[in-house]
C-alpha positions as CSV (number, residue, x, y, z in Angstrom):
1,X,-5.1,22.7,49.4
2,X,-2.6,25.2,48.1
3,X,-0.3,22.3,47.3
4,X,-2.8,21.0,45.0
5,X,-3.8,24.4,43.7
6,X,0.2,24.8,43.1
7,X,0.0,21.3,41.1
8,X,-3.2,22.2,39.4
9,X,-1.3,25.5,37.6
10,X,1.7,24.1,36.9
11,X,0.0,20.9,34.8
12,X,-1.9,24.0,33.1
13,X,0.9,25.6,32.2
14,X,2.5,22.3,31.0
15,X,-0.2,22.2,28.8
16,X,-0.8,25.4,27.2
17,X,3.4,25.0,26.8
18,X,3.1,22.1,24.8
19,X,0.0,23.5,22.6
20,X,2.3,26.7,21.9
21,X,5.2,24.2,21.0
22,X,2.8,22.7,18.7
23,X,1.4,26.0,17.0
24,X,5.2,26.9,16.7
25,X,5.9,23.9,14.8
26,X,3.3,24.0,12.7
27,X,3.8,27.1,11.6
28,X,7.1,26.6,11.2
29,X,5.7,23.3,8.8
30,X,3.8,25.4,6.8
31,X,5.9,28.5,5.9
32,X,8.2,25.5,4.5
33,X,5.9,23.4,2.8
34,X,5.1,26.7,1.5
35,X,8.3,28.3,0.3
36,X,9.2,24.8,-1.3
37,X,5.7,24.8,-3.1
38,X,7.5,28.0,-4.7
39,X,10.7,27.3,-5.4
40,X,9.3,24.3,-7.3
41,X,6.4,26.2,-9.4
42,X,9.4,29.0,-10.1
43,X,11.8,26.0,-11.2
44,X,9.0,24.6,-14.2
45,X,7.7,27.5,-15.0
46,X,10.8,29.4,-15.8
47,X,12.5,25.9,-17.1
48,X,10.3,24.6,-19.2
49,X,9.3,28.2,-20.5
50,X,9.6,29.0,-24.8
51,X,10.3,24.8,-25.3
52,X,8.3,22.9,-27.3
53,X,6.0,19.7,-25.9
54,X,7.4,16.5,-26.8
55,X,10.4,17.9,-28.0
56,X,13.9,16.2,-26.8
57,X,15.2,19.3,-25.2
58,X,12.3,19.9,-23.6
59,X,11.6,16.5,-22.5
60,X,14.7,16.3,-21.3
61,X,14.6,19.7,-19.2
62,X,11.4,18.5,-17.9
63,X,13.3,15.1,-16.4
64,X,15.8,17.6,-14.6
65,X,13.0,19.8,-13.0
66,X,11.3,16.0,-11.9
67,X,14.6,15.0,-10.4
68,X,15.5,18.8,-8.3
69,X,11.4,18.8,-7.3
70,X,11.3,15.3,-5.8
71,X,15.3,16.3,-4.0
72,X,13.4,19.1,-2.9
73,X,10.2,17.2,-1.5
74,X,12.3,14.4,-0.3
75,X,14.0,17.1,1.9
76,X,10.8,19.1,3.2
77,X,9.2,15.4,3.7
78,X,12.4,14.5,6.0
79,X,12.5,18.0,7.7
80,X,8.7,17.9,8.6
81,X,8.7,14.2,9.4
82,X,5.3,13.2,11.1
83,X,2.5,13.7,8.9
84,X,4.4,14.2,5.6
85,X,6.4,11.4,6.1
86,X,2.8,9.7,5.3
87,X,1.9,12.3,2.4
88,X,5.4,11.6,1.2
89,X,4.2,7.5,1.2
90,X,1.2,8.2,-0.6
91,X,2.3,10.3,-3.3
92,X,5.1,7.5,-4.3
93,X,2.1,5.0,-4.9
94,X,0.1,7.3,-7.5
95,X,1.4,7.2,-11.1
96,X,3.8,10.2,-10.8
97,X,6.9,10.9,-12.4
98,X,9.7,8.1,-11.6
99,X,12.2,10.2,-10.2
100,X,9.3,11.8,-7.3
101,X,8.9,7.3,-6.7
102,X,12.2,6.9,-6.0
103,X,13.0,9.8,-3.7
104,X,9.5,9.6,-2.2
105,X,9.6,5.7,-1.3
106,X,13.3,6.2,0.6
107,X,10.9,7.4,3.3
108,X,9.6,4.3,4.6
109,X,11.1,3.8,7.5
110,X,11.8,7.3,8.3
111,X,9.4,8.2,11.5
112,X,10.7,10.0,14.8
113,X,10.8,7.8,18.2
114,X,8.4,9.4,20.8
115,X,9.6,9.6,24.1
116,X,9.4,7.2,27.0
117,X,7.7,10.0,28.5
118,X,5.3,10.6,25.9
119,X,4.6,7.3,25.2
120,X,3.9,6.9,29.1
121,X,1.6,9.7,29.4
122,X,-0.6,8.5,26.4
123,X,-0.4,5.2,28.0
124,X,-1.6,6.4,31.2
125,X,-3.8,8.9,30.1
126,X,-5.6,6.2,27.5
127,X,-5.7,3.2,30.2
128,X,-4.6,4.4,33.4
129,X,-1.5,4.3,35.0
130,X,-2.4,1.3,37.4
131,X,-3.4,-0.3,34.6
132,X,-0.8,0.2,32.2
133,X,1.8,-1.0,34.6
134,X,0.2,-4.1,35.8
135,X,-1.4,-5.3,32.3
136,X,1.6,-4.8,30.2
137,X,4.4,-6.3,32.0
138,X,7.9,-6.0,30.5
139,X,7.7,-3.2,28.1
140,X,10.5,-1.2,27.2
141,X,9.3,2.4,26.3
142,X,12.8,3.5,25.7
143,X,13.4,0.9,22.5
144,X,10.2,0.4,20.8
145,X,10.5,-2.4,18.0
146,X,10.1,0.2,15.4
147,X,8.3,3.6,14.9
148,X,6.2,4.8,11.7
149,X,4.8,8.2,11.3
150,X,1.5,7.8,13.4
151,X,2.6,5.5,16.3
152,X,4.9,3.1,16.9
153,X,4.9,-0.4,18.5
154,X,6.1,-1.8,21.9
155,X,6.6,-5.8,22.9
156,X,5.1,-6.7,26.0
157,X,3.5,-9.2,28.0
158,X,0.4,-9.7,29.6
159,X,0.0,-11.3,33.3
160,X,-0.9,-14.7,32.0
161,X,2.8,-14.4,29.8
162,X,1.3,-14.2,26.2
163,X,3.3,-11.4,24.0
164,X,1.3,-8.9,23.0
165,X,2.2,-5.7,20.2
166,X,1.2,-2.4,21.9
167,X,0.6,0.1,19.5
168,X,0.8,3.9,20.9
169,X,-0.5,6.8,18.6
170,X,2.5,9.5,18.7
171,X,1.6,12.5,21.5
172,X,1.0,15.2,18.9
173,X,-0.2,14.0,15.4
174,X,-3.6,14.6,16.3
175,X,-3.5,18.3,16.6
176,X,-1.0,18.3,13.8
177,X,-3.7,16.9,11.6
178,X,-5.9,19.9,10.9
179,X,-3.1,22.4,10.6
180,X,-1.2,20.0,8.0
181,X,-3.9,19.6,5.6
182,X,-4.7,22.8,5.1
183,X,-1.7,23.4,3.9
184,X,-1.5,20.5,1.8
185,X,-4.9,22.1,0.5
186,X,-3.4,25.1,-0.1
187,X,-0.3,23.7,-1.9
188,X,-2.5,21.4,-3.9
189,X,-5.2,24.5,-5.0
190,X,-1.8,26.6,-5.9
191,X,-0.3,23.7,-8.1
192,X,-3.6,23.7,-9.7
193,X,-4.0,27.3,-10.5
194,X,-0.5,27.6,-12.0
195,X,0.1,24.3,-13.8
196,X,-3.4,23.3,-14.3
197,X,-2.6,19.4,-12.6
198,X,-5.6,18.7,-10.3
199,X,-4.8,16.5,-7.6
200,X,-7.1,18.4,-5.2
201,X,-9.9,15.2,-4.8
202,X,-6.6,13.2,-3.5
203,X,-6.7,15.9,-0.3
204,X,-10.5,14.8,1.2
205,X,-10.5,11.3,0.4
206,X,-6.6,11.0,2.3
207,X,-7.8,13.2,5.1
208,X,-10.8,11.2,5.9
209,X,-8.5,7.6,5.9
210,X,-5.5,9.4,7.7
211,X,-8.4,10.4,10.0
212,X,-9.4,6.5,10.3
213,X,-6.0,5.4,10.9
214,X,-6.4,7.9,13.7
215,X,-8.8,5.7,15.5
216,X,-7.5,2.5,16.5
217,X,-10.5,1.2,17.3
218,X,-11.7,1.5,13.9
219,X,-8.3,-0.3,12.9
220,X,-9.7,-3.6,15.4
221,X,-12.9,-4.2,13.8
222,X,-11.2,-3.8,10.4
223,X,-8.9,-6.8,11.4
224,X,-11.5,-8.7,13.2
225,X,-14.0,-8.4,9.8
226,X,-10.8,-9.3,7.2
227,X,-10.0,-12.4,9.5
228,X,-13.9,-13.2,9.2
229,X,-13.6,-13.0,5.5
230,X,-10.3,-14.4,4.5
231,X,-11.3,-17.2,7.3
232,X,-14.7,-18.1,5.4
233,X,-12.6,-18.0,2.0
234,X,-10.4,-20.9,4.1
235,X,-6.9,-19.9,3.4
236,X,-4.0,-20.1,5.3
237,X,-4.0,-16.6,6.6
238,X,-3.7,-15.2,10.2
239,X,-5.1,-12.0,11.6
240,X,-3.7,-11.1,15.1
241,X,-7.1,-10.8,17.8
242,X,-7.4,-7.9,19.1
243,X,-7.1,-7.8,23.2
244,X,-10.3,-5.2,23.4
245,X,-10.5,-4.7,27.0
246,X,-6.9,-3.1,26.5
247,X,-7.3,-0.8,23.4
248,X,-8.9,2.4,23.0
249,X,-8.6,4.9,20.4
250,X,-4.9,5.9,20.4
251,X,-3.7,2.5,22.3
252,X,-4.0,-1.1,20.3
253,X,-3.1,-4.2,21.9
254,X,-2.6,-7.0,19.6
255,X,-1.8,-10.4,19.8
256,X,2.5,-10.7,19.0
257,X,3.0,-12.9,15.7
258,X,6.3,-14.1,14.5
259,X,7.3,-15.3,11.3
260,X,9.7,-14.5,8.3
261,X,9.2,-10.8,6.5
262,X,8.0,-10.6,3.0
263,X,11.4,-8.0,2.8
264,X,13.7,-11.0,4.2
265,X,14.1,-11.8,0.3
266,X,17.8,-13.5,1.0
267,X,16.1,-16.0,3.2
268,X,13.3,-16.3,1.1
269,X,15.3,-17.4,-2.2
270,X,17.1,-19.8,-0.3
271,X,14.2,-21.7,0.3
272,X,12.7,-21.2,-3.0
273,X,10.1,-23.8,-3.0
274,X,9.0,-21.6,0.5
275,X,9.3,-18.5,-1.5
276,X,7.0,-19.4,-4.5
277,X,4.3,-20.9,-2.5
278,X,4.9,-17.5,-0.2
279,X,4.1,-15.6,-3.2
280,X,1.2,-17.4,-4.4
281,X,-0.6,-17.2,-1.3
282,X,0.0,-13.7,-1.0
283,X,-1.4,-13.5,-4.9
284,X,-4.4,-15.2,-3.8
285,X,-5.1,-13.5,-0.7
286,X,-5.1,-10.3,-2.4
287,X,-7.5,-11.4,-5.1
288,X,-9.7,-12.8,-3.0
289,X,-10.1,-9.5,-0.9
290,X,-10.6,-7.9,-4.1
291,X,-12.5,-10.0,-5.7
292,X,-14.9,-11.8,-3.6
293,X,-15.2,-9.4,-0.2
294,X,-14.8,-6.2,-2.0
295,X,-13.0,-5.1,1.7
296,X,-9.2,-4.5,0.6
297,X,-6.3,-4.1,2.7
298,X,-4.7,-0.6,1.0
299,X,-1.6,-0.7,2.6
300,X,-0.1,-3.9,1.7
301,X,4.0,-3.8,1.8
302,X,6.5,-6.2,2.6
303,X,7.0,-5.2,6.2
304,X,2.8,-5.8,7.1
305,X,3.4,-9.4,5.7
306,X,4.8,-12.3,7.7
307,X,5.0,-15.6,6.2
308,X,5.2,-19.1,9.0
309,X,6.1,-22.2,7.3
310,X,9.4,-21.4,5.6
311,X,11.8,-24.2,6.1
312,X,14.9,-23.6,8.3
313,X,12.8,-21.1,10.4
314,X,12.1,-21.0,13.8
315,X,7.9,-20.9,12.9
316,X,8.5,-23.5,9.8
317,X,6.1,-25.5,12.0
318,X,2.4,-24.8,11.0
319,X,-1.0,-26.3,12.3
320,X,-1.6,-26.8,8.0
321,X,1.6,-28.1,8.0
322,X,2.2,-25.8,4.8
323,X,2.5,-22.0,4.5
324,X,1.1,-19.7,6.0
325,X,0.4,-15.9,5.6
326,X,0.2,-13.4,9.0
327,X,-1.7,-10.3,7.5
328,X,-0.9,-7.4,9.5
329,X,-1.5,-3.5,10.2
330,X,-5.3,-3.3,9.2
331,X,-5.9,0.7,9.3
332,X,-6.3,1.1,5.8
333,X,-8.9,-0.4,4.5
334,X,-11.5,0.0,0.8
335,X,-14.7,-1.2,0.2
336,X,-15.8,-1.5,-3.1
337,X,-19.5,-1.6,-3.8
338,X,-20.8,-4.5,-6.0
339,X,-20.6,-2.8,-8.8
340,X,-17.6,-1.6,-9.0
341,X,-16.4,-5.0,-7.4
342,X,-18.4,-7.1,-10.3
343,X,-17.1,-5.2,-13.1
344,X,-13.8,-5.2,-12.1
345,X,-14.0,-9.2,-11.9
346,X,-15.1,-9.4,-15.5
347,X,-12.0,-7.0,-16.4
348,X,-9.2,-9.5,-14.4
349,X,-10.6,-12.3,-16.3
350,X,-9.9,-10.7,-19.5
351,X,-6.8,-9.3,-18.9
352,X,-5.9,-12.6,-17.6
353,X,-6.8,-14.9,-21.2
354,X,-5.7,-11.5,-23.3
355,X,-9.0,-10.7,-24.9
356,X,-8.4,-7.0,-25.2
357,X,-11.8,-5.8,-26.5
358,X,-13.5,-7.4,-23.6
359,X,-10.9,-5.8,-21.4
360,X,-11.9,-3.0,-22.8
361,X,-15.7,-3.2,-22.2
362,X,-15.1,-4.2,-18.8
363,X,-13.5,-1.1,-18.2
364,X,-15.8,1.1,-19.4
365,X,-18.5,-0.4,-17.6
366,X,-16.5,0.3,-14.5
367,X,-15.3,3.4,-15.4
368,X,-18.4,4.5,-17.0
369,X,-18.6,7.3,-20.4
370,X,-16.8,10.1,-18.6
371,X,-13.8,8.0,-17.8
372,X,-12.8,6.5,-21.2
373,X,-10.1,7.9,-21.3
374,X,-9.0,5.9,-18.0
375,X,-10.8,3.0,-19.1
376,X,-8.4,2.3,-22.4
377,X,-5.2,2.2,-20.1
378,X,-6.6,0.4,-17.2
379,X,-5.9,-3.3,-18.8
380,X,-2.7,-2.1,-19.3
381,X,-2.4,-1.1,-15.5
382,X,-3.2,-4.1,-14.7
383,X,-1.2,-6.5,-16.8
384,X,1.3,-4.8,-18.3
385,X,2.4,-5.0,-22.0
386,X,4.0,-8.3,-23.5
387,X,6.8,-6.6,-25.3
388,X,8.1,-7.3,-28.5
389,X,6.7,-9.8,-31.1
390,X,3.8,-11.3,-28.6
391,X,2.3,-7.8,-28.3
392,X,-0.7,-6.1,-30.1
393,X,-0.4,-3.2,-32.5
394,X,-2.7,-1.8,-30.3
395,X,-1.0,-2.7,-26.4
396,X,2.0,-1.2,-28.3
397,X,0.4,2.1,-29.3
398,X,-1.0,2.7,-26.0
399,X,2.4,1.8,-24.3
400,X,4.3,4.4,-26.3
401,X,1.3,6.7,-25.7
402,X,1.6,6.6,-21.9
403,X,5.2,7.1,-22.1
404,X,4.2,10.6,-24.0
405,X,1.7,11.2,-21.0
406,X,2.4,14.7,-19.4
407,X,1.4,15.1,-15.3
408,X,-1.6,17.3,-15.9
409,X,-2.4,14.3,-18.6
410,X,-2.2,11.5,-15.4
411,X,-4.1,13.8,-13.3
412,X,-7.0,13.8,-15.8
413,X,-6.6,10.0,-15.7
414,X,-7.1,9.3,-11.9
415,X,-9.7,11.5,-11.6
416,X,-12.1,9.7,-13.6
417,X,-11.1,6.6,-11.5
418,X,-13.1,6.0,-8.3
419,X,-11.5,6.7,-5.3
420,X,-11.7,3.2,-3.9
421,X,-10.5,1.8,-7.0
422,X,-7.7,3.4,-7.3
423,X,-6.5,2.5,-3.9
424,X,-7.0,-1.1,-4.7
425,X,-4.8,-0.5,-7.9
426,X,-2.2,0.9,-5.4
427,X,-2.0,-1.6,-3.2
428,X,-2.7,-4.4,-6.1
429,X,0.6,-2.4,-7.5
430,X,2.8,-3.1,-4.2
431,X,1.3,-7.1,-4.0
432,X,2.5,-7.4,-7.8
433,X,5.8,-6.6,-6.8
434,X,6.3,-8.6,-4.3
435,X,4.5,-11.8,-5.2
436,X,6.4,-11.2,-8.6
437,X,10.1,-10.6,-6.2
438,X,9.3,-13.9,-4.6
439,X,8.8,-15.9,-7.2
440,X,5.5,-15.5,-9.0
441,X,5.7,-14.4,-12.6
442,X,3.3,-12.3,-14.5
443,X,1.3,-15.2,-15.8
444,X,1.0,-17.5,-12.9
445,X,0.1,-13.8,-10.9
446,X,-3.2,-13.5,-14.0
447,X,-4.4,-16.8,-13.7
448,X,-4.4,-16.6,-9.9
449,X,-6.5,-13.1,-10.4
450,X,-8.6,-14.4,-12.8
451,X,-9.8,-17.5,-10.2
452,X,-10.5,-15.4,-7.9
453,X,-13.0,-13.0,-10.1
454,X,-14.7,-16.0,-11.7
455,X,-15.6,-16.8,-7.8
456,X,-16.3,-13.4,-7.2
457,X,-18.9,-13.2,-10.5
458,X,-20.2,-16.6,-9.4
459,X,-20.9,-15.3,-5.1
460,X,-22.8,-12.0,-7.0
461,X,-24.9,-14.2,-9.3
462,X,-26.0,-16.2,-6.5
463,X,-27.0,-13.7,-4.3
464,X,-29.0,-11.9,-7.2
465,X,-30.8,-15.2,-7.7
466,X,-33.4,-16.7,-5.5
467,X,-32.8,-20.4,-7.0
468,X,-29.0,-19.8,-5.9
469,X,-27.6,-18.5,-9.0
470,X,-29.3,-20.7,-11.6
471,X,-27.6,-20.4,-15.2
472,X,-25.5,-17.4,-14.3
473,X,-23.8,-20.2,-11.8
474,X,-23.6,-22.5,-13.9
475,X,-22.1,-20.3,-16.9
476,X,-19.7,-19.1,-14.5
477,X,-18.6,-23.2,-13.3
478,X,-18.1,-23.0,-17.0
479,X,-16.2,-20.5,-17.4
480,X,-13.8,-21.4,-14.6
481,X,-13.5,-24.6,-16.8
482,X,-12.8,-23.0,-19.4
483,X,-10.3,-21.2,-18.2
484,X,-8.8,-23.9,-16.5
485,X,-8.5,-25.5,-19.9
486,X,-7.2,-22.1,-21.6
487,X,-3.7,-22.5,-19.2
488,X,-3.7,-26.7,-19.5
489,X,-3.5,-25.1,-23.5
490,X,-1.2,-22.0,-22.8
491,X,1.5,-23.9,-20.9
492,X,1.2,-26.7,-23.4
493,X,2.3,-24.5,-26.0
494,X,4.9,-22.9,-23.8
495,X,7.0,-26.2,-23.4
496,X,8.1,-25.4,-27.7
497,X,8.8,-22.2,-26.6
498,X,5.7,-20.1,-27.7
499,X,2.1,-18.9,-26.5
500,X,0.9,-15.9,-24.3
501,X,2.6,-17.6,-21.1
502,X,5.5,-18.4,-22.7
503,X,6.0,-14.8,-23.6
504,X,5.3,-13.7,-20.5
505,X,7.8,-15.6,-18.9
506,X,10.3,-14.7,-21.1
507,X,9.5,-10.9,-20.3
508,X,9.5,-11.5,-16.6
509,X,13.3,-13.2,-16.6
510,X,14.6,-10.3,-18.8
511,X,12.8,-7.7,-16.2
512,X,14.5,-9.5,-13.2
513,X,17.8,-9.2,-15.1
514,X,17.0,-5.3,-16.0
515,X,16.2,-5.1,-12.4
516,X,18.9,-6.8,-10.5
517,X,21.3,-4.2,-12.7
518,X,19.3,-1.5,-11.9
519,X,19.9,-2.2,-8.3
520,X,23.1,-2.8,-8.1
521,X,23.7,0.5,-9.9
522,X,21.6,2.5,-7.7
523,X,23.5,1.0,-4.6
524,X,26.3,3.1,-5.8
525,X,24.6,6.5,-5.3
526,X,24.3,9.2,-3.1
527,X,20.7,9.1,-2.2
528,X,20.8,5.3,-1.7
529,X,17.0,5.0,-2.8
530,X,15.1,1.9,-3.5
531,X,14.7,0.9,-7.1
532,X,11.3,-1.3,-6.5
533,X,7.6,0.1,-6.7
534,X,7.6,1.7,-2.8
535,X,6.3,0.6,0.6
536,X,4.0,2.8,2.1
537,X,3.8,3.2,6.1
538,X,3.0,0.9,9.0
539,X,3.6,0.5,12.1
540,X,3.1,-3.4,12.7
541,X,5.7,-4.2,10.4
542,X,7.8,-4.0,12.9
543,X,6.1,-6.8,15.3
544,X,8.6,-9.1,12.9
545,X,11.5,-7.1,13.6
546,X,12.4,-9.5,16.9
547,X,11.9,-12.5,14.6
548,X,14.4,-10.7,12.1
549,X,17.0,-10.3,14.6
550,X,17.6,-13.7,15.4
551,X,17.2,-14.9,12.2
């Protein structure tokens, strides 16, 4: 008995030890997210101070306070770690300055390692120690196969000798949740009241998907509903199954999936036949998420993308016998009503055939009145100006007029924007860019989105209908003809040289060259950051990392 009573007091004590470690350390978080919110309001306030708006000295005083703020950030972000590490990830993907993206997106693959010892006791503690031991047979706790900021991921196998992914929620970023927002609140209320830039709906809406993430559970059926979806739209994608019996709300046990990594580029352009029909599958999966479900994965990066079917591989084997796309790390997902989900069709297919006006009226019907002013640089979001010659007067005004756009000016902007939305612009940001490193230009990207929305229009009509859809089907069939006949046009043209695609193309090859410089520049420097839009968190990237390796 007193043995026991002995044991009993000191696992208390361990306890309240490790919740006073905790407090410690997130006081000491705060008091430095704190002083660096400081030293950054000082550094624009006093720099900036008696200059004129739009003037080159002070545009070019306000770069320098861009480039100390986001050293300064990328600093706190790395010193915090946990938590931030994600914050530091979301901020990268909003339309911020370009220096806080490139400082901000180094991050992404900068997450502490938990303990074998912590990852045991969550292990234990979440399944049971019997349990643990005799289900997951072979797992190393000391080298997980990569770590991001809210868990990391074991290999392991199950009695029967399938591999499975065991994902294990880090020990302490539960409690470290509550006490991190509210500072983040605090910062983002301060920011406010002395610069006037409102980012403060950003806090509640990523607290309450952090929260999600949170839950593994939640991150199962996610997964199980997208492989329902993307399986009824038949394409060649792959959603590891979820081993239920196994996974509670801080442990997920996945099936283990192999294949070649959407950041494996040098592999990829060696096979570039692999590579382009890589990237158009990846095009078209994202469309029809956005398009036709209206349930969108928001945290699509190279590392939660695996591709099977790439020749000289060891999974270029496939039951389709083509490619095929493994969709991974399903915490983060939108859901955009009907609305919001119909309108934004009718705005993809008019981007995608360059009527402007009728981008423009799609926009506002998403947007509504009160967010014109988002509405008029949406298409131009999506698309992206055709410099030069093929552009409009009017794509050319608003280009140079976002260029002039001050950071209170984008904060304005994105909060006329639905929340959803402007996750799905995110993540349609980070699909662009790597469909478009892979392969797929601009205009083949477009047509691909605009597909997909004239099925998405044509799935709402029918199920507004009772006779199936009717005329609003049938215009649509037309219209996907049409369109079909647009591009058999467009591409004619482009073979003497001119036309919207040919344009197009012509801008995308003289980006790659402005990029591949760009790179190889910013190799050379100190921070080593990447140059490409950035990556945001996840910890089943790294389920490829053993397929890497031998590769």
């Amino acid at each position: 008995y007193d043995d026991a009573r002995r044991q009993e007091r000191h696992a208390q004590g361990g306890v309240q030890e490790a919740r006073a470690r905790t407090a410690a350390a997130a006081l000491q978080r705060s008091l430095r997210t704190l002083g660096t919110a400081a030293v950054v309001s000082v550094d624009y306030k006093f720099s900036l101070g008696g200059l004129t708006e739009g003037e080159d000295d002070y545009l070019a005083a306000r770069l320098a306070c861009h480039e100390r703020s986001a050293r300064r950030m990328l600093e706190l972000c790395r010193a915090n770690a946990g938590f931030y590490i994600k914050v530091a990830q979301y901020v990268s993907t909003l339309s911020v300055p370009q220096p806080f993206v490139d400082a901000l997106s180094s991050l992404q693959d900068r997450a502490v390692q938990s303990s074998a010892e912590s990852v045991r006791r969550t292990l234990a503690s979440q399944l049971g120690a019997g349990v643990a031991d005799e289900m997951l047979r072979g797992i190393d706790l000391d080298a997980p196969v990569g770590c991001a900021s809210l868990a990391q991921v074991h290999r392991a196998e199950l009695p029967d000798g399938r591999a499975v992914a065991v994902k294990v929620q880090h020990e302490s970023v539960a409690e470290e949740l509550a006490t991190d927002v509210a500072t983040l609140r605090a910062v983002v209320a301060g920011v406010h009241m002395a610069f006037g830039w409102d980012f403060r709906w950003a806090v509640p809406d990523f607290e309450r998907h952090v929260g999600q993430e949170l839950d593994f559970t939640h991150e199962g059926r996610n997964a199980e509903r997208a492989a329902s979806n993307l399986e009824r739209s038949r394409l060649p994608v792959h959603v590891p199954s979820i081993h239920w019996e196994l996974t509670t709300d801080k442990v997920l046990v996945m099936e283990w999936c192999e294949g070649t990594r959407a950041t494996n580029l040098e592999l990829l352009e060696a096979n570039s036949a692999s590579a382009k029909e890589a990237a158009r599958l990846l095009a078209e999966t994202f469309a029809e998420q956005v398009c036709v479900h209206g349930f969108v994965h928001a945290d699509l990066h190279p590392g939660n993308l695996l591709f099977r079917g790439v020749a000289g591989t060891p999974t270029s084997e496939t039951p389709s016998g083509g490619m095929e796309l493994v969709l991974l790390d399903h915490g983060a997902y939108r859901e955009l009503d009907d609305q919001i989900r119909v309108a934004y069709c009718s705005l993809l297919r008019a981007v995608a055939v360059g009527d402007e006006a009728g981008a423009e009226r799609a926009a506002v019907t998403l947007l509504g009145e009160s967010g014109q002013m988002a509405a008029r640089f949406l298409p131009l979001m999506l698309a992206g100006p055709v410099k030069g010659k093929n552009e409009s007067p009017r794509m050319a005004a608003l280009r140079a007029e976002a260029r002039k756009m001050k950071l209170d000016d984008v904060a304005k902007l994105l909060d006329n924007m639905p929340v959803a939305l402007l996750a799905t612009l995110r993540a349609g940001r980070v699909a662009q860019n790597v469909s478009e490193r892979m392969g797929l230009d601009r205009a083949e990207r477009l047509i691909v989105q605009a597909r997909a929305a004239l099925r998405g229009r044509r799935n709402a009509h029918a199920e507004a209908s009772s006779d199936g859809g009717g005329a609003s089907r049938l215009r649509t069939e037309l219209d996907i003809v049409a369109l079909d006949t647009y591009v058999k046009l467009q591409r004619t043209l482009e073979l003497f040289g001119v036309g919207r695609l040919a344009a197009m193309r012509r801008q995308a090859a003289t980006e790659a060259t402005e990029r591949r410089r760009a790179e190889e520049a910013n190799a050379e420097t100190a921070l080593d950051v990447n140059v490409q839009p950035p990556l945001a968190d996840g910890a089943e990237r790294v389920m490829a990392a053993s397929t890497s390796r031998r590769m």
